[in-house]
DRENFILUM-520011 format. One record per atom (N, C-alpha, C, CB): residue in one letter; x, y, z. Coordinates in steps of 0.02 Angstrom, whole numbers, padded with zeros to 5 digits, always signed. Each point is the difference from the previous one (the first is absolute). Last residue first. Glycine has a CB too. Example, Ala and Ser with C-alpha at 12.3 -4.5 7.8 and 13.67 -1.06 7.14 Angstrom:
S+00642-00112+00354;S+00042+00059+00003;S-00039+00055+00037;S+00059-00032-00108;A-00044-00254+00104;A-00045+00059+00000;A+00045+00060+00000;A-00095-00059+00062;
This chain:
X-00233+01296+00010;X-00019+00028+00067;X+00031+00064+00025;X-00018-00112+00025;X-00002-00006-00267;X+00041+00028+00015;X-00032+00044+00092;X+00051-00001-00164;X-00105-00264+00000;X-00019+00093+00028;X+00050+00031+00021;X-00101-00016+00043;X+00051-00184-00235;X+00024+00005+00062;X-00020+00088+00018;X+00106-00113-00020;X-00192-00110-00155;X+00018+00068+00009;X+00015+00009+00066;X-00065+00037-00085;X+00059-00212-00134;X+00031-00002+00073;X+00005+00091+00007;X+00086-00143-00003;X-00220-00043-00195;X+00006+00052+00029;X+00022+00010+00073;X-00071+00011-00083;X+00088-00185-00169;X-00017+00008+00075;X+00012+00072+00034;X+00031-00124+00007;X-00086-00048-00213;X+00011+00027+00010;X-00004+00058+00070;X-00002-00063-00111;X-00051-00175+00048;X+00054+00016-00048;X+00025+00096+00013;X-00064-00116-00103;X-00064-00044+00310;X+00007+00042-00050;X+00071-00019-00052;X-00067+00089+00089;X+00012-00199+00122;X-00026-00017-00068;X-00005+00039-00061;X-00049-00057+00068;X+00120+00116+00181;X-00001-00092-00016;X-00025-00024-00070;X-00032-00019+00124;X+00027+00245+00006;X+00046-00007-00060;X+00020-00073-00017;X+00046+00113+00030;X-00253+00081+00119;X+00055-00054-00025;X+00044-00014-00051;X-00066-00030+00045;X-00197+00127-00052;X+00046+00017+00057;X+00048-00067-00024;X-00088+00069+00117;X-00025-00009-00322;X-00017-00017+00034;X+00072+00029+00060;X-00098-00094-00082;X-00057+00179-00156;X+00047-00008+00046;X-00011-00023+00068;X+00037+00074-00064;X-00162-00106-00171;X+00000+00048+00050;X+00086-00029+00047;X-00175+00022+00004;X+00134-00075-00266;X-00022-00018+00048;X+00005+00072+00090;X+00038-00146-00095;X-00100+00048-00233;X+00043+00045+00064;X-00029-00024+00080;X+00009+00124-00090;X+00010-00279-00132;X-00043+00028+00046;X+00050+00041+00039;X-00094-00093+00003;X+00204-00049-00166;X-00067-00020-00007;X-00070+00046+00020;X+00070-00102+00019;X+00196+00100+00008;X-00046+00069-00031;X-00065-00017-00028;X+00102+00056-00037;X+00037-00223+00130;X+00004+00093+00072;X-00020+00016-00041;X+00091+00044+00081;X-00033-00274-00152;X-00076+00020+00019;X-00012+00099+00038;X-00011-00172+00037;X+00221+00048-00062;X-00021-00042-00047;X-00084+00039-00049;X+00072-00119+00100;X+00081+00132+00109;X+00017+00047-00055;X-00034-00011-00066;X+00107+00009+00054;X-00227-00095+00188;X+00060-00020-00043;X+00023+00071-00055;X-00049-00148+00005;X-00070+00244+00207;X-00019-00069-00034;X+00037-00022-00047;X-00096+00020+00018;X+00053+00187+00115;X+00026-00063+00054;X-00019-00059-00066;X-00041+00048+00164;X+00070+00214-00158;X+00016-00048-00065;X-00002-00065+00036;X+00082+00078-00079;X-00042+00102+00272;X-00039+00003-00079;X+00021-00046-00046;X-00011+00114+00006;X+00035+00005+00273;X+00029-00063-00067;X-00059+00011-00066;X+00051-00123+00103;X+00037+00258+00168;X-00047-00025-00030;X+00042-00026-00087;X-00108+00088+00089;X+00213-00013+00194;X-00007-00031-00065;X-00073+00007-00038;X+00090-00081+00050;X+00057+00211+00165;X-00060-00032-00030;X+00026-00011-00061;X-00094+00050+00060;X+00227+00084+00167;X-00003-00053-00061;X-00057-00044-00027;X+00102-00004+00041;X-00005+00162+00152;X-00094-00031-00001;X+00025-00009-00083;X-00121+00087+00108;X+00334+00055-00076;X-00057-00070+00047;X-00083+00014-00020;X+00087-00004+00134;X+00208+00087-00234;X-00062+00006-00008;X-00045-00041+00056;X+00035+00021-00123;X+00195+00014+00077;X-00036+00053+00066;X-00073-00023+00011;X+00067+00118-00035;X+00128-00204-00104;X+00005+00060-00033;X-00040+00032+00075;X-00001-00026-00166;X+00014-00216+00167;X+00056+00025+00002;X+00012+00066-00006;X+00016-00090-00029;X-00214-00010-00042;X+00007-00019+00091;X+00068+00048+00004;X-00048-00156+00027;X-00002+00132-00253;X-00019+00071+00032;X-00001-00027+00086;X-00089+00065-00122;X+00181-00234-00007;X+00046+00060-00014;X-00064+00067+00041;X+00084-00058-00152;X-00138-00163+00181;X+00056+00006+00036;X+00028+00067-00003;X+00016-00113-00018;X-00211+00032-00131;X-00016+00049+00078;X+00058-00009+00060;X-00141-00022-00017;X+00182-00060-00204;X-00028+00086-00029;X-00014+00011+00067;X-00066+00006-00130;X+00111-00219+00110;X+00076+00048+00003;X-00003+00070+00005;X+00048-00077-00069;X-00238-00082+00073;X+00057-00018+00051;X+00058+00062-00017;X-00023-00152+00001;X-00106+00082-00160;X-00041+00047+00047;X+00035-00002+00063;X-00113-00020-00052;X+00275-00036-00180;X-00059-00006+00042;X-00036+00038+00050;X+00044-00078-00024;X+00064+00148-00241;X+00025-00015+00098;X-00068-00026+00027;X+00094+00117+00034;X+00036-00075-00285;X-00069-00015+00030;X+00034-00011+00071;X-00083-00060-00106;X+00189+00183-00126;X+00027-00064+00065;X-00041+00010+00054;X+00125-00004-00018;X-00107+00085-00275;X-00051-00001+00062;X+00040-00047+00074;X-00126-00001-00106;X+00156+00040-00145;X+00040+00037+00036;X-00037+00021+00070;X+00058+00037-00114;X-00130-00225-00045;X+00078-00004+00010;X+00013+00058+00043;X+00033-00055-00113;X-00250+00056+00058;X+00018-00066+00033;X+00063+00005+00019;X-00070-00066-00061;X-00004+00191-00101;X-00002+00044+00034;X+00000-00049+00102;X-00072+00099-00140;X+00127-00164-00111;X+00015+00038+00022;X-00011+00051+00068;X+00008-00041-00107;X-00140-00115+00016;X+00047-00046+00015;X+00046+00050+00029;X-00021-00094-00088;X-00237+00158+00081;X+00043-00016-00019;X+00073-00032+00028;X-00076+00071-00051;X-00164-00145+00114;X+00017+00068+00031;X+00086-00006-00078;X-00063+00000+00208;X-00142-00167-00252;X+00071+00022+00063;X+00015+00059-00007;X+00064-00096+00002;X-00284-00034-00136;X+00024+00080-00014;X+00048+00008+00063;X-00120+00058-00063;X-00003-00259+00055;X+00025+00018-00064;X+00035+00043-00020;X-00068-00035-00010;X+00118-00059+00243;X-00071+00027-00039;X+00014+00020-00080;X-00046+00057+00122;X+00180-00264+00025;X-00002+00060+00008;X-00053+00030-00046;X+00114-00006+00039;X-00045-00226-00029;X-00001+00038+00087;X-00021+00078+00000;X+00111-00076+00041;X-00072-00094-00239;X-00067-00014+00021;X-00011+00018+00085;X-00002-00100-00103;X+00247+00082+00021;X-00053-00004-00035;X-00063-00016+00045;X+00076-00031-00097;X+00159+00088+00157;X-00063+00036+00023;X-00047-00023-00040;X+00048+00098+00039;X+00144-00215-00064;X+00003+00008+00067;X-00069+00034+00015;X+00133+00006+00008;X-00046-00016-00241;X-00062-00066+00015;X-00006+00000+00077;X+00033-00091-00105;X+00017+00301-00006;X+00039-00028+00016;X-00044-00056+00022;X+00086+00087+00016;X-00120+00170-00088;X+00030-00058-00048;X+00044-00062+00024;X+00000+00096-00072;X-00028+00131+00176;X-00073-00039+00022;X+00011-00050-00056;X-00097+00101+00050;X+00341-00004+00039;X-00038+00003-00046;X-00089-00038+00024;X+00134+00003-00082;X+00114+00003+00186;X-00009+00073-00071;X-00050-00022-00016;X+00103+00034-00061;X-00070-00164+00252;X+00008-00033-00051;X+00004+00062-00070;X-00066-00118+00073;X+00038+00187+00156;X+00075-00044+00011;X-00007-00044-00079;X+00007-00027+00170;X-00201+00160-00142;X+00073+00065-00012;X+00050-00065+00023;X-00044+00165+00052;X-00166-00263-00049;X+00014+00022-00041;X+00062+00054-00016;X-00109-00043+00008;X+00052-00021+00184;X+00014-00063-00043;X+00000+00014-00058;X-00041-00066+00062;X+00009+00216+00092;X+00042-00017+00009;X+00030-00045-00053;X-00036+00030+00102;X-00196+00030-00070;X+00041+00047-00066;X+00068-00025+00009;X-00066+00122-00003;X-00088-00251+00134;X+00013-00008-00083;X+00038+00051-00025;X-00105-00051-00021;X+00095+00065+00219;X+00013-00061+00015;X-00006-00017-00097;X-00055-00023+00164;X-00055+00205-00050;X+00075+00022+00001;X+00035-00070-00045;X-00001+00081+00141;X-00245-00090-00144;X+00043+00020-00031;X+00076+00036-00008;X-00103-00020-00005;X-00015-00105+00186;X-00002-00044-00085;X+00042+00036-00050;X-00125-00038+00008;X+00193+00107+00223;X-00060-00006-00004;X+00016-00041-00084;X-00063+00120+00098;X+00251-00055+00055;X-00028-00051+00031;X-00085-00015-00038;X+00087+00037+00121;X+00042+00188-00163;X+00033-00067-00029;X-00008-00063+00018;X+00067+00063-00012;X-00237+00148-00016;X+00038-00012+00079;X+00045-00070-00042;X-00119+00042+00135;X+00017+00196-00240;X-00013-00068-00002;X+00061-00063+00023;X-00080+00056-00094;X-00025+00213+00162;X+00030-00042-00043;X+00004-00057+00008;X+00042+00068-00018;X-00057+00171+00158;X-00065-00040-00039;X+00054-00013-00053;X-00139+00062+00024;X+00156+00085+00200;X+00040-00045-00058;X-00052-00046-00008;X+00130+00005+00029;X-00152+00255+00114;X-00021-00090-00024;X+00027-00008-00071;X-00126-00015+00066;X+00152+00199+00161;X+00020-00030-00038;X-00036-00074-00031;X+00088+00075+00057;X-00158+00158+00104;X-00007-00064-00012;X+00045-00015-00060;X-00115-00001+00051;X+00072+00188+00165;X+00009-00003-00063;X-00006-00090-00018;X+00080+00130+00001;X-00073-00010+00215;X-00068+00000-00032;X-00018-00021-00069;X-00003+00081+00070;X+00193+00091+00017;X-00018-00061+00039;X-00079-00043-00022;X+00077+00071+00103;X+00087+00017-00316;X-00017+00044+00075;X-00028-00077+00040;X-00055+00159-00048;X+00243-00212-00157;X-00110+00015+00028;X+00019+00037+00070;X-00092-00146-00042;X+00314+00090-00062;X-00048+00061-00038;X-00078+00008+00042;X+00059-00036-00136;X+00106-00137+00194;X+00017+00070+00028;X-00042+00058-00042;X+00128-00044+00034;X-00163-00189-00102;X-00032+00013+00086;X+00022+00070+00019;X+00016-00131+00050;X+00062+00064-00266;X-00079+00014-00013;X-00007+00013+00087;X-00050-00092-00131;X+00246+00030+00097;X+00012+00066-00024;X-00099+00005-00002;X+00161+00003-00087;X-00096-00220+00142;X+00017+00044+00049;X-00008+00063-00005;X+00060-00068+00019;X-00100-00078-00200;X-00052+00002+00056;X+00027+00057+00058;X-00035-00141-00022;X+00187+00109-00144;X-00055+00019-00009;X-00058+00025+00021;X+00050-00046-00035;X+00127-00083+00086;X+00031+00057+00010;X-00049+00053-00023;X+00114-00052-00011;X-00139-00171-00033;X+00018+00007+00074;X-00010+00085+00024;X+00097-00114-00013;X-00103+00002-00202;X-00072+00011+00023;X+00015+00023+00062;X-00065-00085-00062;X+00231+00077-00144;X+00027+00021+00075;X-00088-00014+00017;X+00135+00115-00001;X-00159-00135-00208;X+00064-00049+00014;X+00018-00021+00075;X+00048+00058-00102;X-00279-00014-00042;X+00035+00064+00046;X+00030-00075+00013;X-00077+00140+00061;X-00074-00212-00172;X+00052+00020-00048;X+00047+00050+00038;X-00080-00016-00103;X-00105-00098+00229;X+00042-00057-00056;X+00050+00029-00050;X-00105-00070-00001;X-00078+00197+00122;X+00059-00044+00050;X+00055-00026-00025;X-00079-00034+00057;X-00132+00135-00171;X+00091+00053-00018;X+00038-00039+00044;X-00026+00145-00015;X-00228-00171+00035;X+00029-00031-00102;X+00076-00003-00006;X-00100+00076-00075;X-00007+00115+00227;X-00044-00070-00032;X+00029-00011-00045;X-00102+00010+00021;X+00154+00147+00180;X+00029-00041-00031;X-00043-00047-00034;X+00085+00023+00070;X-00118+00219+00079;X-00022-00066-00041;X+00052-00017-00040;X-00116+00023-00007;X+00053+00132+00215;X+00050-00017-00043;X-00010-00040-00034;X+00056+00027+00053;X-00168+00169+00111;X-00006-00082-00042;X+00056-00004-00024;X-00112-00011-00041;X+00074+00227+00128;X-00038-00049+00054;X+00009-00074-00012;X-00089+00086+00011;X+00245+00138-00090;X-00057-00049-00027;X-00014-00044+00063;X+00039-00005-00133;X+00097+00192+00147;X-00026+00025-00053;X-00050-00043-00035;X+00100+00059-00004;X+00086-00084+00170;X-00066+00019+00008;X-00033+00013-00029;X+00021+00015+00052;X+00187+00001-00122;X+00010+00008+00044;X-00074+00004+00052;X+00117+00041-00062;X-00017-00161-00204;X-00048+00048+00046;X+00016+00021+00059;X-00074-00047-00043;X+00168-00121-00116;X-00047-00025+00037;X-00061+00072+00026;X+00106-00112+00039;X+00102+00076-00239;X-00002+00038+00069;X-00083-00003+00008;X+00120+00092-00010;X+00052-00272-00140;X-00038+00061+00018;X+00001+00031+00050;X-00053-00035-00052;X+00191-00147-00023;X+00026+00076+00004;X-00060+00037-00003;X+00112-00012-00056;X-00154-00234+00102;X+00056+00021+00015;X+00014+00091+00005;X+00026-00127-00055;X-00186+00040-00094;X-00041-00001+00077;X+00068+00014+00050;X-00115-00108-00028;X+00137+00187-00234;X+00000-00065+00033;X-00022+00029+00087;X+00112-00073-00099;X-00177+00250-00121;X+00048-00030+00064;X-00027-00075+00022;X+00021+00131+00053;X-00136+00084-00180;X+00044-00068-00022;X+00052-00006+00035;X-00027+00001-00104;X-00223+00108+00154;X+00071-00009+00002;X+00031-00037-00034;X-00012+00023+00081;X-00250+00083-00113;X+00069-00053+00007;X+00048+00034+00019;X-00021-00072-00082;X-00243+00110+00082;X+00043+00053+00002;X+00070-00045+00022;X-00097+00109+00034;X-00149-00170-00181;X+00043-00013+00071;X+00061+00059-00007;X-00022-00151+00013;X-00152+00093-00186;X-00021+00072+00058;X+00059-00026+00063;X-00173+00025-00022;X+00172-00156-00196;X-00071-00019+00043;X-00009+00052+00053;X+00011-00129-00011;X+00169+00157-00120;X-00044+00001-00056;X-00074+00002+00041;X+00087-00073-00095;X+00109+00012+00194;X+00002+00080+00006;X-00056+00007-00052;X+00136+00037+00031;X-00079-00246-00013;X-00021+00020+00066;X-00012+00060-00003;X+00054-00071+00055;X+00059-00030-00248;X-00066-00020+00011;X-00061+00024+00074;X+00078-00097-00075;X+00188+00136+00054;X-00043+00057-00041;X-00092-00023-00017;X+00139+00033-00070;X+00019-00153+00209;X-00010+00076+00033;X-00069+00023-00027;X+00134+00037+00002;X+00001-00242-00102;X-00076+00001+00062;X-00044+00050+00029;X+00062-00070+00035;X+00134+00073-00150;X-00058-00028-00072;X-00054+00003+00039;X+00061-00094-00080;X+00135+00118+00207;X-00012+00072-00030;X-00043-00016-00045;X+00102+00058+00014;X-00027-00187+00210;X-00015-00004-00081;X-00028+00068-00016;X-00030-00131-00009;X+00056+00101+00250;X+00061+00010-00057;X-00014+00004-00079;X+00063-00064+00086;X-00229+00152+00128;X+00001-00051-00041;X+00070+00019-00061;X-00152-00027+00028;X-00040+00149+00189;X+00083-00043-00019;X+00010-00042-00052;X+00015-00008+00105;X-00250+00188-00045;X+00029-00071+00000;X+00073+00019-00014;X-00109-00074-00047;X-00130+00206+00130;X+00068+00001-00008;X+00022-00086+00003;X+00012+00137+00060;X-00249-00056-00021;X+00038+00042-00069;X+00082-00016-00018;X-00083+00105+00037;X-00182-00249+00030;X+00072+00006+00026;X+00048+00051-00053;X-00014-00134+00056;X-00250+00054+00052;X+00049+00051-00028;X+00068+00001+00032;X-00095+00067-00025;X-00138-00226+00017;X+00044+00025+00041;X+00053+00035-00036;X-00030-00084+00076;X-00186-00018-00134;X-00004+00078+00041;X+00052+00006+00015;X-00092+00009+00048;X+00032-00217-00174;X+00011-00011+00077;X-00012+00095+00036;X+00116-00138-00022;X-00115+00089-00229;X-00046-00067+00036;X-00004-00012+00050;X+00012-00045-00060;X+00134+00233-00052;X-00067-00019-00039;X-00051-00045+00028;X+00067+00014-00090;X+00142+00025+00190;X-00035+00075-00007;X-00054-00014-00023;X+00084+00069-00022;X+00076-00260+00026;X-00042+00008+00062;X-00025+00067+00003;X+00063-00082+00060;X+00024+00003-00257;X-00050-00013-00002;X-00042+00001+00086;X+00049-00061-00127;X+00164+00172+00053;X-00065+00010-00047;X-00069-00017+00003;X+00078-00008-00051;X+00119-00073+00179;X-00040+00077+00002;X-00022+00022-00036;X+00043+00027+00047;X+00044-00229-00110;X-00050+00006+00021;X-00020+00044+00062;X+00009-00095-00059;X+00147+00127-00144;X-00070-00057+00006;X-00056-00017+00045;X+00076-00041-00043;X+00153+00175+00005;X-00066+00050+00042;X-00028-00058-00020;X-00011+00147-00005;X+00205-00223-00069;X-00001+00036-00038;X-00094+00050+00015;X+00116-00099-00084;X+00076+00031+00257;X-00003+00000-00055;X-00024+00022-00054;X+00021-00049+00052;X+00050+00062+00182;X-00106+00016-00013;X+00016-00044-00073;X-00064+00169+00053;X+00218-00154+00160;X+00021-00028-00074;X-00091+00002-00028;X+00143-00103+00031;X-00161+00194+00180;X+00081-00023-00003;X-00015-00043-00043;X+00059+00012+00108;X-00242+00176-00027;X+00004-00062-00045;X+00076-00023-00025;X-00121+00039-00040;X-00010+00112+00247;X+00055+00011-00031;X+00016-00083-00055;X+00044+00104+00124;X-00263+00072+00016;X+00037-00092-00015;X+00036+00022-00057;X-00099-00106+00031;X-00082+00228+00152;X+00059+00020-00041;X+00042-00057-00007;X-00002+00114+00036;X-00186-00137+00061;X-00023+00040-00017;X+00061+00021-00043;X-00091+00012+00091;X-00037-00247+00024;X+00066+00025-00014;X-00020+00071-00032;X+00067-00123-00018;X-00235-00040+00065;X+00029+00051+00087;X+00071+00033-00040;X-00036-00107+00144;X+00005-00090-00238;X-00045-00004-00009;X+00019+00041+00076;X-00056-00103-00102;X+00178-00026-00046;X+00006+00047-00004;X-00050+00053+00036;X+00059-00055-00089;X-00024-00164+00056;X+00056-00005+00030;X+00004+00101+00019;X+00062-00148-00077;X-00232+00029-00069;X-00012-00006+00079;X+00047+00005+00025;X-00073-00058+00004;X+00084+00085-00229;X-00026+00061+00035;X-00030-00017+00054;X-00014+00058-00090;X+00159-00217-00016;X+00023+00048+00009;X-00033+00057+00043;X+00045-00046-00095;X-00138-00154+00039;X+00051+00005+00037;X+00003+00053+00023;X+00046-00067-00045;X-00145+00066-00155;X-00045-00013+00054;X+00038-00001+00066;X-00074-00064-00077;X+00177+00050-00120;X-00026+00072+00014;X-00044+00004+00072;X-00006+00020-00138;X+00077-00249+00051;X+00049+00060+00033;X-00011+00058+00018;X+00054-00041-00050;X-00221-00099-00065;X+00009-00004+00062;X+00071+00027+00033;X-00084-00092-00021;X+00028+00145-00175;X-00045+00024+00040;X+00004-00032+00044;X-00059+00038-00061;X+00213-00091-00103;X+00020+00061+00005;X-00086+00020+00077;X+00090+00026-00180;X-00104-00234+00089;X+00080+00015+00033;X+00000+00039+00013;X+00059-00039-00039;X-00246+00026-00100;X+00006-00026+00056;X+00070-00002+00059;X-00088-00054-00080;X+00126+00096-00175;X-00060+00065+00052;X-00007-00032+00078;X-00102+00035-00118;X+00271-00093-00078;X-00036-00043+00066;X-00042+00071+00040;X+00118-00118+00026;X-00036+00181-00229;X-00001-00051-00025;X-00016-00055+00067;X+00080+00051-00107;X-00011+00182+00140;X-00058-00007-00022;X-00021-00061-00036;X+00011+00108+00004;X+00193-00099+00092;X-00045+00012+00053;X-00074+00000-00020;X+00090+00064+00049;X+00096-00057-00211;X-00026-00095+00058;X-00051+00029+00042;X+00129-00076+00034;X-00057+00252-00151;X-00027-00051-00036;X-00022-00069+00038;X+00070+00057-00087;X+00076+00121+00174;X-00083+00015+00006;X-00043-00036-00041;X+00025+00107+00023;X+00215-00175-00030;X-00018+00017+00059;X-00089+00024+00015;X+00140+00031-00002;X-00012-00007-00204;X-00007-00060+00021;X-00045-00027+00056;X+00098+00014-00046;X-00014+00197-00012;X-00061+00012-00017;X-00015-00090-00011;X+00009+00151-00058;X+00204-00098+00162;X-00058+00037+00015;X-00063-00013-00022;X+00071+00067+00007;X+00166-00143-00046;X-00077-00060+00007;X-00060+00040+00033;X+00075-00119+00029;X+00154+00220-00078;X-00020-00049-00055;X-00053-00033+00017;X+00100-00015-00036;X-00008+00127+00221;X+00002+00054-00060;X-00043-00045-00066;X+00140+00068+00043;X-00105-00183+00135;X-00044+00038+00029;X-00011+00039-00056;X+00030-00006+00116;X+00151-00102-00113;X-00053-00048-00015;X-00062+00029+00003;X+00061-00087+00039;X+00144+00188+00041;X-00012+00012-00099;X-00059-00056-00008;X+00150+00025-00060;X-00055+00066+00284;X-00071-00009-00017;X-00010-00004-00076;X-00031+00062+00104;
C-alpha cells in the first residue's frame, strides 16, 4: 500500500476537488447502508467518507481496516477506530458486524475471492455484504485502464477523454478493476443470495461532477456500482 502511503492526503484532495463525485457516491453508499446497525469499513482509508456518511446520512461507522498507515492515521484523526491490516489478514469478527462494507477497496484486495468468502463466514444470519466500485466494463473502468496500460493521463490516446482533474496516475496503476459479473460470481460463490445492484455517476467521465446524482436500481450504466448480497 506505499501508494496509499504517499498519496494520502492526495487522495482527499481529488475528492474534494470533484465534490459532486464524492456526493453522489456518498449517496450510494448510504443506501447500501440503510437498516445497517454495526458496519465493519474494509480498507476505510483515509474515514472520508465515514466522515461524511455521520455528518450527511446519520449513519455511524466506528471500526475500519485499512493497510496504509498515512491513511490510518488521517482516519483515526476523523474518530474512526483502525486496523492496519490488508482485507486478506484481517479478522472479520465473529458476528460482531451486521454489514460489511467494501467501498472503493474491490479493486485493490488481490485474493477478493477469499475475501468475500471470509466476510460471508463472519456476518451472522441476516447479515449483508456490499462491494461498491468502479466496474471495469463502465467509462470509467475503461479509461483508467487506459490510462494505467499507457503510465500516464499525458497521452494523445486520452486527449480530450478525460476530466480536468483524473483520479491520480499512481493510484490507477495499483488498482486491477473487476467486472459486475465477476464481483456477483465471487459472493454467488461465497453463500451470499437475493443479490441487488444500484449505480451512480451514469454519465460520461467527462461531465460526473457537473451535478450530483441520486442513486439508481441496476448496473447497466453506472460508473460506479453497488453489489450487495445476504447472508440467509
Amino acid at each position: 500500500m506505499q501508494h496509499f502511503d504517499e498519496y494520502a492526503s492526495i487522495y482527499d484532495a481529488w475528492f474534494m476537488d470533484n465534490g459532486n463525485v464524492l456526493l453522489s457516491e456518498a449517496r450510494l453508499v448510504a443506501l447500501t447502508l440503510h437498516g445497517s446497525k454495526n458496519i465493519l469499513s474494509v480498507g476505510c482509508g483515509s474515514g472520508l467518507f465515514e466522515a461524511l456518511l455521520a455528518k450527511d446520512f446519520g449513519i455511524k461507522i466506528t471500526d475500519g481496516i485499512e493497510p496504509s498507515t498515512g491513511m490510518a492515521e488521517i482516519a483515526r484523526q476523523r474518530g474512526l477506530n483502525v486496523t492496519i491490516a490488508t482485507a486478506e489478514e484481517a479478522d472479520f469478527g465473529n458476528e460482531k458486524y451486521d454489514t460489511i462494507l467494501f467501498n472503493g477497496t474491490p479493486s485493490y484486495i488481490s485474493d477478493l475471492r477469499s475475501v468475500v468468502a471470509k466476510a460471508y463466514s463472519a456476518l451472522p444470519s441476516g447479515g449483508r455484504a456490499v462491494l461498491i466500485d468502479v466496474p471495469k466494463e463502465s467509462g470509467y473502468g475503461i479509461m483508467y485502464n487506459l490510462a494505467k496500460a499507457l503510465g500516464s493521463w499525458d497521452d494523445p490516446l486520452l486527449a480530450g477523454v478525460y476530466p480536468k482533474d483524473p483520479y491520480p496516475i499512481e493510484l490507477c496503476k495499483a488498482a486491477n478493476w473487476r467486472t459486475t459479473a465477476e464481483k456477483v460470481e465471487l459472493m454467488t460463490a461465497a453463500g451470499f443470495s437475493n443479490l441487488e445492484s444500484f449505480q451512480t455517476l451514469t454519465t460520461h467521465p467527462l461531465v460526473s461532477n457537473n451535478r450530483a446524482e441520486e442513486p439508481q436500481p441496476g448496473s447497466d450504466k453506472g460508473d460506479y456500482v453497488a453489489v450487495i448480497g445476504y447472508k440467509l
